[in-house]
DRENVEXDO-624929 format. One line per 2 residues: number of its first residue (from 1); their letters; for each residue x, y, z of N, C-alpha, C. Coordinates in nm, 2 decimals, padded with zeros to 4 digits, always signed. Layout:
% DRENVEXDO-624929
NUM> A> X/Y/Z/X/Y/Z/X/Y/Z ~ ...
//
This chain:
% DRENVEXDO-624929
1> XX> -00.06/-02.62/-01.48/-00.01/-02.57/-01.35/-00.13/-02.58/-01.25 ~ -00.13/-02.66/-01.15/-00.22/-02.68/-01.05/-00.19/-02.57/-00.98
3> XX> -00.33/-02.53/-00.85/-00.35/-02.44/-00.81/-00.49/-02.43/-00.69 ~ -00.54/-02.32/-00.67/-00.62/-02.30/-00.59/-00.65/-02.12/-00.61
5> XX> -00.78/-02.15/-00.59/-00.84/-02.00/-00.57/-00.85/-01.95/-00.44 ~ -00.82/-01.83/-00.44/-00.82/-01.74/-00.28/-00.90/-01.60/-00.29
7> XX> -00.80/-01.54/-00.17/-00.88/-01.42/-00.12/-00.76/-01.36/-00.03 ~ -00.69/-01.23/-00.10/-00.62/-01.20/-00.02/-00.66/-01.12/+00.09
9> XX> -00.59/-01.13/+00.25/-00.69/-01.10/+00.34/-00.61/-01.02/+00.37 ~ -00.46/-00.97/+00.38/-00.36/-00.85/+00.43/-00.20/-00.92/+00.43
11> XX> -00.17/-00.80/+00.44/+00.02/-00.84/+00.51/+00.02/-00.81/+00.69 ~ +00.14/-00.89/+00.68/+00.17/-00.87/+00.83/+00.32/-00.89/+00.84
13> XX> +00.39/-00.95/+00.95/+00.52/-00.94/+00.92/+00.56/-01.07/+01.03 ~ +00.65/-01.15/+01.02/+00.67/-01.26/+01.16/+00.86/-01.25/+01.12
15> XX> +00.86/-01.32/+01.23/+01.01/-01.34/+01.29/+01.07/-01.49/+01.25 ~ +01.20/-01.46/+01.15/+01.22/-01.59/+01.16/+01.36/-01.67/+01.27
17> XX> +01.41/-01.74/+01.25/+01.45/-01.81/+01.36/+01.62/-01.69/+01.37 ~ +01.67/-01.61/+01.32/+01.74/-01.55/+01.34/+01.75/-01.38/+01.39
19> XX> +01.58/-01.40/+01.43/+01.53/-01.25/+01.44/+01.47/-01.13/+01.31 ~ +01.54/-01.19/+01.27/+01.50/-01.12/+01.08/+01.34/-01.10/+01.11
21> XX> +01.31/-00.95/+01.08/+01.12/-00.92/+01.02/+01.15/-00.94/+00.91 ~ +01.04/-01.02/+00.84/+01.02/-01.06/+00.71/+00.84/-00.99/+00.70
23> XX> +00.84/-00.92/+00.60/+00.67/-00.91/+00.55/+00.64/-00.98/+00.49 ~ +00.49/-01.02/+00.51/+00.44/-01.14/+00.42/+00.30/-01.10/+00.40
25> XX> +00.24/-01.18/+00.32/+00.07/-01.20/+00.28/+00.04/-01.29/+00.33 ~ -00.07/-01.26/+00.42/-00.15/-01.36/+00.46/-00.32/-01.40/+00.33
27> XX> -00.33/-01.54/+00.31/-00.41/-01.55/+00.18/-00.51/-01.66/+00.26 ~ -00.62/-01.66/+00.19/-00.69/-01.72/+00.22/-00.75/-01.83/+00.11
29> XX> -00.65/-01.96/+00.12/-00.64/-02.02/+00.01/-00.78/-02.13/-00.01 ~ -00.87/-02.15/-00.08/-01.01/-02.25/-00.03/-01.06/-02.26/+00.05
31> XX> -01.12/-02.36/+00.07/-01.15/-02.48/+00.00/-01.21/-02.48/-00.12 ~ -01.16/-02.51/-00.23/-01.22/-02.52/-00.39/-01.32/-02.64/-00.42
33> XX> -01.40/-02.66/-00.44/-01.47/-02.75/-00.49/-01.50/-02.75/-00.64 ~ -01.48/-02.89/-00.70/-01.47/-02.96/-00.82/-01.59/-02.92/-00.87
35> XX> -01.60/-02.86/-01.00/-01.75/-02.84/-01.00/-01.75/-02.81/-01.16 ~ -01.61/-02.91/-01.20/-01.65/-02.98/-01.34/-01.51/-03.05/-01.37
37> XX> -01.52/-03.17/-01.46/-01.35/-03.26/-01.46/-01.37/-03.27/-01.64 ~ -01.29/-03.21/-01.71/-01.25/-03.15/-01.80/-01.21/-03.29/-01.88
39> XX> -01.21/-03.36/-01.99/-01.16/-03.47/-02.04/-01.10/-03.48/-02.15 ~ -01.03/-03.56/-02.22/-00.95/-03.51/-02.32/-01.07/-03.57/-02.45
41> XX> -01.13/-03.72/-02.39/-01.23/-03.78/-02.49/-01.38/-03.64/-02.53 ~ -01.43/-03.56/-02.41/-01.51/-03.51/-02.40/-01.47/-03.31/-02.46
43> XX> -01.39/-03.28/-02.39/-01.35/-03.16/-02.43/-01.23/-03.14/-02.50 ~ -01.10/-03.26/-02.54/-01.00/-03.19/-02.59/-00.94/-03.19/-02.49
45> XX> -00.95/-03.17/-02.39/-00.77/-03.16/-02.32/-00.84/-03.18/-02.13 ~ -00.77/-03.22/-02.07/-00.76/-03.26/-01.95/-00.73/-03.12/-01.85
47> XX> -00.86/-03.09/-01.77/-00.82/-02.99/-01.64/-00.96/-03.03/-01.57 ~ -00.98/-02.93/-01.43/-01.02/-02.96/-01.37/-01.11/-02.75/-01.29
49> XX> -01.19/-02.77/-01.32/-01.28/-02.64/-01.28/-01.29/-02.64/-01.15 ~ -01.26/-02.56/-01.08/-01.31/-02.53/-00.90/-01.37/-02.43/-00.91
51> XX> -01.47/-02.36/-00.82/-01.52/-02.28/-00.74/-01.49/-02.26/-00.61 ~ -01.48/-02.13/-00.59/-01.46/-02.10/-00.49/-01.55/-01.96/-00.43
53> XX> -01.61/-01.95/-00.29/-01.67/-01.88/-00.25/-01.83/-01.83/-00.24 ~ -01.88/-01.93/-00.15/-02.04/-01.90/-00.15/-02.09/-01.80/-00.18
55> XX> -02.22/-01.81/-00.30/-02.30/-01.72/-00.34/-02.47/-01.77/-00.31 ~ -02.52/-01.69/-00.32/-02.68/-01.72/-00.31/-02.74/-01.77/-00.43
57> XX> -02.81/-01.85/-00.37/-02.85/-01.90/-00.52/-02.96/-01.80/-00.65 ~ -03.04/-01.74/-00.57/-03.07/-01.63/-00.61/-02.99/-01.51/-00.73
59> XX> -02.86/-01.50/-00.66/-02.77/-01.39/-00.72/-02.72/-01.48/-00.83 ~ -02.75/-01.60/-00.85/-02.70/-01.68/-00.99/-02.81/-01.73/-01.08
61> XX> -02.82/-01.77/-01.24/-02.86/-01.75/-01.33/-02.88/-01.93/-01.29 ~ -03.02/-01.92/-01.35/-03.05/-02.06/-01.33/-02.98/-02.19/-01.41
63> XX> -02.88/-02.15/-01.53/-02.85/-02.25/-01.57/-02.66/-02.20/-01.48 ~ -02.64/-02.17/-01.43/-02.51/-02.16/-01.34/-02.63/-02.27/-01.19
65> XX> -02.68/-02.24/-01.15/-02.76/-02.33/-01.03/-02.73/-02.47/-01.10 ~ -02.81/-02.48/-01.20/-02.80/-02.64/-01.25/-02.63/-02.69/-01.28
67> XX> -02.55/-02.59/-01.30/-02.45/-02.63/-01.33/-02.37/-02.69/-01.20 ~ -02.38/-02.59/-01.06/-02.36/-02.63/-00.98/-02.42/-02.75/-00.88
69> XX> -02.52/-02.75/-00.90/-02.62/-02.85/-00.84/-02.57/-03.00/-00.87 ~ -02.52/-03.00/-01.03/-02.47/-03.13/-01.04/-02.30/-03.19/-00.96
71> XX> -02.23/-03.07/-00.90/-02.17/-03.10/-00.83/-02.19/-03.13/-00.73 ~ -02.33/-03.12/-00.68/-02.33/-03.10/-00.48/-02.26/-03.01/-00.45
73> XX> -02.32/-02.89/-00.50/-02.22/-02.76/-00.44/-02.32/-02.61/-00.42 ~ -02.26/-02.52/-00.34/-02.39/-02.40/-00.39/-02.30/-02.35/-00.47
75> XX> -02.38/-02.19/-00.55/-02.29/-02.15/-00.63/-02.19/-02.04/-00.58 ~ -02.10/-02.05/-00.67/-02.00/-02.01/-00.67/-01.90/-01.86/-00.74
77> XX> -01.91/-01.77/-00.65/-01.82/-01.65/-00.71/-01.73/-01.64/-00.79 ~ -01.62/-01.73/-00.80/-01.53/-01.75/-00.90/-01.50/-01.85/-00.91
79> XX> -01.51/-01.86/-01.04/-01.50/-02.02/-01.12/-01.34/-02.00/-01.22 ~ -01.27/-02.12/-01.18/-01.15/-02.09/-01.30/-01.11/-02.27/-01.30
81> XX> -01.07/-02.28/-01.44/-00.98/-02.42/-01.49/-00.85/-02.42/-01.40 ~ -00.78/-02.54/-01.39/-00.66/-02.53/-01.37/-00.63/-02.68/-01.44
83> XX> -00.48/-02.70/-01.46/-00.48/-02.87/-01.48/-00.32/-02.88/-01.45 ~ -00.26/-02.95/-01.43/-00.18/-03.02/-01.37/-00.15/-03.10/-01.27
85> XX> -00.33/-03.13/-01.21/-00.31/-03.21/-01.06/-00.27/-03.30/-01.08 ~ -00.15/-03.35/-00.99/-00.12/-03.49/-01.01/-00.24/-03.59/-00.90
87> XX> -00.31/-03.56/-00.82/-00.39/-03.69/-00.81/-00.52/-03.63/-00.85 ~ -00.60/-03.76/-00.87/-00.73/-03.73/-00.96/-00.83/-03.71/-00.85
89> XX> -00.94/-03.63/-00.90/-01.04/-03.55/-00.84/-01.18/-03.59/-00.91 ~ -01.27/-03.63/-00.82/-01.38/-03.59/-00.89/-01.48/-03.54/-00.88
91> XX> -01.61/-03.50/-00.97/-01.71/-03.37/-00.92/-01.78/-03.37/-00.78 ~ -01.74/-03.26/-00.72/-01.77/-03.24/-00.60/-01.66/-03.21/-00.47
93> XX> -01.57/-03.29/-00.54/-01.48/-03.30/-00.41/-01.43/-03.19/-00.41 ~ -01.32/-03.16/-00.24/-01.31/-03.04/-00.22/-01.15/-03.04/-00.20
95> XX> -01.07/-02.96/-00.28/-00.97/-02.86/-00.25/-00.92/-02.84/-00.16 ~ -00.83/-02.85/-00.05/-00.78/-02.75/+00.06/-00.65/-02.73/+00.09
97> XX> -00.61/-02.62/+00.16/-00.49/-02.53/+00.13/-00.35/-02.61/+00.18 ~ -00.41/-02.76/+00.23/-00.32/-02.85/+00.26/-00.26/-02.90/+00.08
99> XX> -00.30/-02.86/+00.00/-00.24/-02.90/-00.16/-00.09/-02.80/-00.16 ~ -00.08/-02.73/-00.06/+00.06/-02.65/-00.03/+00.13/-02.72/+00.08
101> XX> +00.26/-02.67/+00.05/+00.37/-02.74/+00.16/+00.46/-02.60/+00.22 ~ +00.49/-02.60/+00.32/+00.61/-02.48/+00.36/+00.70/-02.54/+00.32
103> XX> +00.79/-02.41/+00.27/+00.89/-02.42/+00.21/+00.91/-02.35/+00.09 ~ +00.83/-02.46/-00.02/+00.80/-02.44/-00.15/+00.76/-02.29/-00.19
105> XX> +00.79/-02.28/-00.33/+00.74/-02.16/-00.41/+00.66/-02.18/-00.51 ~ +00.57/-02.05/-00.49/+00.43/-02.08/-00.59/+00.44/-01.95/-00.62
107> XX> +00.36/-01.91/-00.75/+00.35/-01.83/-00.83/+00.19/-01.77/-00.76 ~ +00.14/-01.61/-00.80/+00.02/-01.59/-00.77/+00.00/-01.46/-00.85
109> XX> -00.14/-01.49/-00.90/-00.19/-01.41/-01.00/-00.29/-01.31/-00.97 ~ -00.34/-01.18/-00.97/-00.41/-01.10/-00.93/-00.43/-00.96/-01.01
111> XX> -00.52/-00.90/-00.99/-00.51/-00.80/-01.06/-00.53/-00.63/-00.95 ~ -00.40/-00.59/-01.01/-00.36/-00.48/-00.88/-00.41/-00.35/-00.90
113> XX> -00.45/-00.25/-00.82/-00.53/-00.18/-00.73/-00.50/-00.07/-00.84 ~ -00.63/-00.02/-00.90/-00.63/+00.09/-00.96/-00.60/+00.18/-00.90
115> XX> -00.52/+00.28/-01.00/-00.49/+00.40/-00.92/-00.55/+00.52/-01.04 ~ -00.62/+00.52/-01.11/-00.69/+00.62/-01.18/-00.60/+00.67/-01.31
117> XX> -00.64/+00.79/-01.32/-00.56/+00.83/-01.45/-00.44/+00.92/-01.37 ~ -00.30/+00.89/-01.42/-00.19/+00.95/-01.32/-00.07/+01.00/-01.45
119> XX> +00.00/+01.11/-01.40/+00.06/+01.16/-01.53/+00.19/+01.07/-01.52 ~ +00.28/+01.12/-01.59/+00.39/+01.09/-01.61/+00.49/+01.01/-01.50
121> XX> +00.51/+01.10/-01.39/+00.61/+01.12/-01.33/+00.55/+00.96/-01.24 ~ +00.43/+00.96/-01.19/+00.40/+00.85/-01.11/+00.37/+00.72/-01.22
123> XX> +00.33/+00.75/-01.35/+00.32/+00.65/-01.42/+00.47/+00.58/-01.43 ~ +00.51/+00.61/-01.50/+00.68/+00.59/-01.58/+00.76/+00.62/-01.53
125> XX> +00.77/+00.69/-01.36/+00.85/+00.75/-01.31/+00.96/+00.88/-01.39 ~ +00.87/+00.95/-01.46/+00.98/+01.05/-01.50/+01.04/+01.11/-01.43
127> XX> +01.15/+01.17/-01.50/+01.22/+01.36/-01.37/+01.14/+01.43/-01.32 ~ +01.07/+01.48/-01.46/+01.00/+01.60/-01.49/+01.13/+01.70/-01.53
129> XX> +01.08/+01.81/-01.55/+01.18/+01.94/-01.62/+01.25/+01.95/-01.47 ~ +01.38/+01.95/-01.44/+01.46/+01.98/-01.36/+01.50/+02.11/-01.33
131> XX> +01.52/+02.20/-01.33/+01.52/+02.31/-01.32/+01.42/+02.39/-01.36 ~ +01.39/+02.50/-01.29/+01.24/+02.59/-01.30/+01.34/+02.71/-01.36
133> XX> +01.38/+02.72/-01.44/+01.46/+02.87/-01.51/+01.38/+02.95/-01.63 ~ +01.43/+03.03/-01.61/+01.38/+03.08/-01.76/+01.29/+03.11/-01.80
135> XX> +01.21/+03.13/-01.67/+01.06/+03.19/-01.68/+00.96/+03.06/-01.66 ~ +01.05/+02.94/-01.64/+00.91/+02.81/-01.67/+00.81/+02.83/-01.52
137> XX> +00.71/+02.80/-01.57/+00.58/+02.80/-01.45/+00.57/+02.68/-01.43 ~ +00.53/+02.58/-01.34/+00.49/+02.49/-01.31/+00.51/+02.34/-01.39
139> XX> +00.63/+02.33/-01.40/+00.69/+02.26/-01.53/+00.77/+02.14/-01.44 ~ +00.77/+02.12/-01.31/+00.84/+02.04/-01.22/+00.80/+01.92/-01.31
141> XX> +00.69/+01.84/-01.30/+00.60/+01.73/-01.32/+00.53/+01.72/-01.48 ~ +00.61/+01.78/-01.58/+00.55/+01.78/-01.72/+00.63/+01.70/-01.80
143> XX> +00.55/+01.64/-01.90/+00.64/+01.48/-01.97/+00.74/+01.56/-02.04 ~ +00.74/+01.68/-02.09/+00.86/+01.76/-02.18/+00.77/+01.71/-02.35
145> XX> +00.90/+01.68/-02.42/+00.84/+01.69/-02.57/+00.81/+01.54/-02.62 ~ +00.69/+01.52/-02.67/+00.68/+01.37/-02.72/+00.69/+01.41/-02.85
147> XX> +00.68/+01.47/-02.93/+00.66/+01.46/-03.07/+00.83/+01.49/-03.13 ~ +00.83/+01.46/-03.30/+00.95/+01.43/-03.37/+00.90/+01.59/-03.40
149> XX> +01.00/+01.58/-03.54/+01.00/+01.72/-03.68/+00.89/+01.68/-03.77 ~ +00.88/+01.76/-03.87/+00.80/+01.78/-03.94/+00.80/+01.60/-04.04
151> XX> +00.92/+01.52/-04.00/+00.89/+01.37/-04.03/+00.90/+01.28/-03.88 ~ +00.82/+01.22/-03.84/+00.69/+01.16/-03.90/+00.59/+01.20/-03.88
153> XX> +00.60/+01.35/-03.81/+00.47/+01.43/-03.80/+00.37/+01.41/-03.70 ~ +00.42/+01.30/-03.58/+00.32/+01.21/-03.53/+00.31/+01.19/-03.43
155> XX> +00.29/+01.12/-03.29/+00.32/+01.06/-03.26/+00.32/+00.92/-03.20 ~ +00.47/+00.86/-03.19/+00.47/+00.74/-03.21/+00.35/+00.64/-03.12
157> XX> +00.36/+00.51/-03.14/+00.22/+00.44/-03.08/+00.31/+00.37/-02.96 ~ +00.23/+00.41/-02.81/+00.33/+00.32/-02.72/+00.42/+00.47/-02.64
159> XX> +00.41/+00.58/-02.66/+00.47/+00.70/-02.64/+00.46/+00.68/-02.48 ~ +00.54/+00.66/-02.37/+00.48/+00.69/-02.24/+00.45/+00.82/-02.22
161> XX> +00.32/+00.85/-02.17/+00.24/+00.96/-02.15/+00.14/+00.96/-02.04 ~ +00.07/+01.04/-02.00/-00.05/+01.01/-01.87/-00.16/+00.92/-01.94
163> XX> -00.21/+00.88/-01.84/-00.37/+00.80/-01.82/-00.38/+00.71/-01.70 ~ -00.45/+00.61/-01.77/-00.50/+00.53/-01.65/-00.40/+00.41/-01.62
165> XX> -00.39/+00.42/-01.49/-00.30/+00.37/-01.42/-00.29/+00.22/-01.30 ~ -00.29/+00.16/-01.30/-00.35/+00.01/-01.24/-00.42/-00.08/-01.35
167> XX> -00.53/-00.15/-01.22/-00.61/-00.21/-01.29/-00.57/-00.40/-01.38 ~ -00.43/-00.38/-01.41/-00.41/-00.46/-01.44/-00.38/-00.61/-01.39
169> XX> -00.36/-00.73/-01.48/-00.36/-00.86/-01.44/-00.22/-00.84/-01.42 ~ -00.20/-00.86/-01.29/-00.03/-00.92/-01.25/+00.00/-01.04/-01.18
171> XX> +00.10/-01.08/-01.23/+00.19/-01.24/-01.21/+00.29/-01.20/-01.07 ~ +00.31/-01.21/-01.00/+00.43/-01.26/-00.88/+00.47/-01.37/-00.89
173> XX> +00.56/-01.42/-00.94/+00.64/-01.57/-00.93/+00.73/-01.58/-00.82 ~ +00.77/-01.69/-00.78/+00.86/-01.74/-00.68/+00.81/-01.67/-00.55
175> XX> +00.70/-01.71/-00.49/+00.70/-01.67/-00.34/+00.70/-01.80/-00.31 ~ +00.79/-01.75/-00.15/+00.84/-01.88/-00.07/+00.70/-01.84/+00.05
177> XX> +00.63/-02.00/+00.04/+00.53/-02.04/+00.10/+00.60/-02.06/+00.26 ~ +00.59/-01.96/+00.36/+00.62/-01.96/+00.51/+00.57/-02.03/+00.62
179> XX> +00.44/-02.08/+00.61/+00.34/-02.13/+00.71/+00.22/-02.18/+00.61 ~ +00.14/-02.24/+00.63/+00.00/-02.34/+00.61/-00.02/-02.35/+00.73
181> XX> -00.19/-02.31/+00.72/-00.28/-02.29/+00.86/-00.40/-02.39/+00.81 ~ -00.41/-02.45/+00.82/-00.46/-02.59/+00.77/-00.61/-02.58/+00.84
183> XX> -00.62/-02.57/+00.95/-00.76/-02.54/+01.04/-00.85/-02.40/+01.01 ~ -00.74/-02.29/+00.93/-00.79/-02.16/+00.91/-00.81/-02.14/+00.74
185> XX> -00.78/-02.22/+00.68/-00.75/-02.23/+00.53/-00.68/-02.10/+00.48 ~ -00.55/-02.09/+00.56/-00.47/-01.97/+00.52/-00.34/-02.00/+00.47
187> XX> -00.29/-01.94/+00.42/-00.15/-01.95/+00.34/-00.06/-01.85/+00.34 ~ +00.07/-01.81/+00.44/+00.13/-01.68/+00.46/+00.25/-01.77/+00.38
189> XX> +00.26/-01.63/+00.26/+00.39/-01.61/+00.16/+00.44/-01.53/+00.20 ~ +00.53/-01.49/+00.18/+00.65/-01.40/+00.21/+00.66/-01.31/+00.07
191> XX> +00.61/-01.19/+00.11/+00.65/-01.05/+00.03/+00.51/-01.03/+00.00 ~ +00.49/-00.96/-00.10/+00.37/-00.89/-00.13/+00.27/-00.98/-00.29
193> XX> +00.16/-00.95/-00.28/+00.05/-00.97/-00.37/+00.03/-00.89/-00.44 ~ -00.05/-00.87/-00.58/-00.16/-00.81/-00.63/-00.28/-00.80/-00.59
195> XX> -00.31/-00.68/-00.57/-00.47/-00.63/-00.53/-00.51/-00.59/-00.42 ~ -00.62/-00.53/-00.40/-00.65/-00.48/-00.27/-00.69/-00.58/-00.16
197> XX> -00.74/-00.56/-00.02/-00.79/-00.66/+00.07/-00.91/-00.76/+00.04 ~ -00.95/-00.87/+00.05/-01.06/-00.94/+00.00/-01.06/-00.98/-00.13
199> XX> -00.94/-00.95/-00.22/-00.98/-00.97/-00.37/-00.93/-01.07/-00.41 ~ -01.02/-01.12/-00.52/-00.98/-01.27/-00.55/-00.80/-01.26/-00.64
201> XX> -00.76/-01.38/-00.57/-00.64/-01.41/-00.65/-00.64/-01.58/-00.67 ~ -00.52/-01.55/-00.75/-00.49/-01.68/-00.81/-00.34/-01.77/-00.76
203> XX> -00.36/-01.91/-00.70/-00.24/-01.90/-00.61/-00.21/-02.06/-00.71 ~ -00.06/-02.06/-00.81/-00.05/-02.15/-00.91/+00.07/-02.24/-00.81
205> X> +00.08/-02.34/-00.82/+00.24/-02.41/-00.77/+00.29/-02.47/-00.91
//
């Protein structure tokens, strides 16, 4: 699945030809530069490595410099495989958010915004105890009973219960691509992303 690495920059919302507000993400898709071409003779299987996002050469390990250096590139903050391009690329060349078309839907991968250790009710959406009777104290927001009887004595693995909450890698499939800003290397989808402002995502077609 070909693709491009980004940078989500916010939402906003535009008008389409019927008056409709539609919310969207504005992304900030490349320019990726080739900065290794993956072979089936040499590695086993065919993709194609981009970078994206200037870094100092300093803040990188001298054998990531050399790695980059053989591209003609500086280094790079995030490095990821992709493969499915259909036209061929090679080391050095650069990526841009023109590899998208309006209209089309692409998939985008990210990892969404911690929200700490959270109980029940915000985790899993529980009730909580419905009624405060019978002497209960502060029982609005409490998961109730997880445990069985005296078999299996336990409790089960997978129980929803509190903890930590976000953080995770998430998939958004089918956003319809609204605009390509070709001069700004931006990319406004329609609906929402993974992750907070500036953070790297993954934008698959």
């Amino acid at each position: 699945m070909s693709g491009l690495i980004g940078k989500k920059i916010g939402m906003t919302s535009i008008f389409d030809e019927n008056g409709k507000n539609i919310p969207c993400t504005v992304i900030e898709a490349g320019p990726c530069v080739v900065t290794q071409v993956r072979t089936t003779e040499v590695d086993g299987y065919e993709a194609l490595q981009l970078g994206f996002d200037d870094k100092a050469e300093k803040r990188a390990s001298k054998a990531a410099n050399g790695h980059f250096k053989k591209a003609g590139t500086s280094p790079k903050y995030k490095v990821i495989e992709f493969q499915g391009f259909q036209k061929e690329y090679k080391l050095g060349d650069s990526i841009t958010v023109e590899h998208f078309e309006e209209g089309e839907f692409i998939d985008v991968v990210g990892t969404s915004k911690g929200k700490g250790f959270q109980g029940v009710v915000k985790r899993h959406g529980f009730a909580g105890v419905g009624q405060a009777t019978h002497g209960q104290h502060n029982r609005l927001r409490a998961p109730g009973s997880v445990g069985a009887a005296s078999y299996p004595a336990r409790v089960f693995k997978g129980m929803r219960m509190a903890g930590r909450m976000g953080g995770d890698k998430v998939k958004v499939q089918n956003l319809r691509v609204l605009k390509v800003v070709p001069e700004k290397n931006l990319l406004v989808v329609k609906g929402c992303v993974p992750g907070h402002k500036n953070a790297y995502i993954i934008v698959q077609k």
